[in-house]
Steps between C-alpha positions, in 0.01 A plus 500: 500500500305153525250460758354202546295400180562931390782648326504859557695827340652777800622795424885588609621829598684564249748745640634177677395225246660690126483248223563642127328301335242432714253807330578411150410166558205600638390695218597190301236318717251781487503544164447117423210467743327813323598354174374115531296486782433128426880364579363586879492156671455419874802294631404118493385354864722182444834693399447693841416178693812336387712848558389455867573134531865585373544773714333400838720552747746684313588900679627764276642836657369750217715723696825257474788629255575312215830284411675494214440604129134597428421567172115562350 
C-alpha cells in the first residue's frame, strides 16, 4: 500500500486472501534479511516521485477481476 511519500505492508486474512507461495517466499525474504542485513536499502525519493507523476490520475479497483492470461 503507498501512502503518500510511505509504502506500507497489511496483513490479509488469509482465510479469504490464500496464496501458496506467498509463506515460502516469505521465509525466502526472512531468511535473507537475517542473513545480510546490509542489502536493506530505503526505496529512492526520485523513483517514487516519478512513480507518482506516471500514475497521477490513474484509478485502480484492487477489487476489479482480472482479464486474460496471468502468469507470475
Amino acid at each position: 500500500l503507498i501512502e503518500g511519500m510511505e509504502v506500507r505492508l497489511v496483513n490479509l486474512d488469509e482465510s479469504q486472501h490464500h496464496d501458496p507461495a506467498l509463506t515460502p517466499f516469505l521465509a525466502l525474504l526472512e531468511h535473507d534479511l537475517a542473513t545480510h542485513p546490509q542489502r536493506l536499502r530505503g526505496f529512492p525519493r526520485d523513483l517514487l516521485r516519478r512513480l507518482e507523476r506516471v500514475t497521477a490520475g490513474v484509478v485502480v479497483d484492487h477489487d476489479a477481476p482480472l482479464d486474460g492470461a496471468v502468469a507470475l
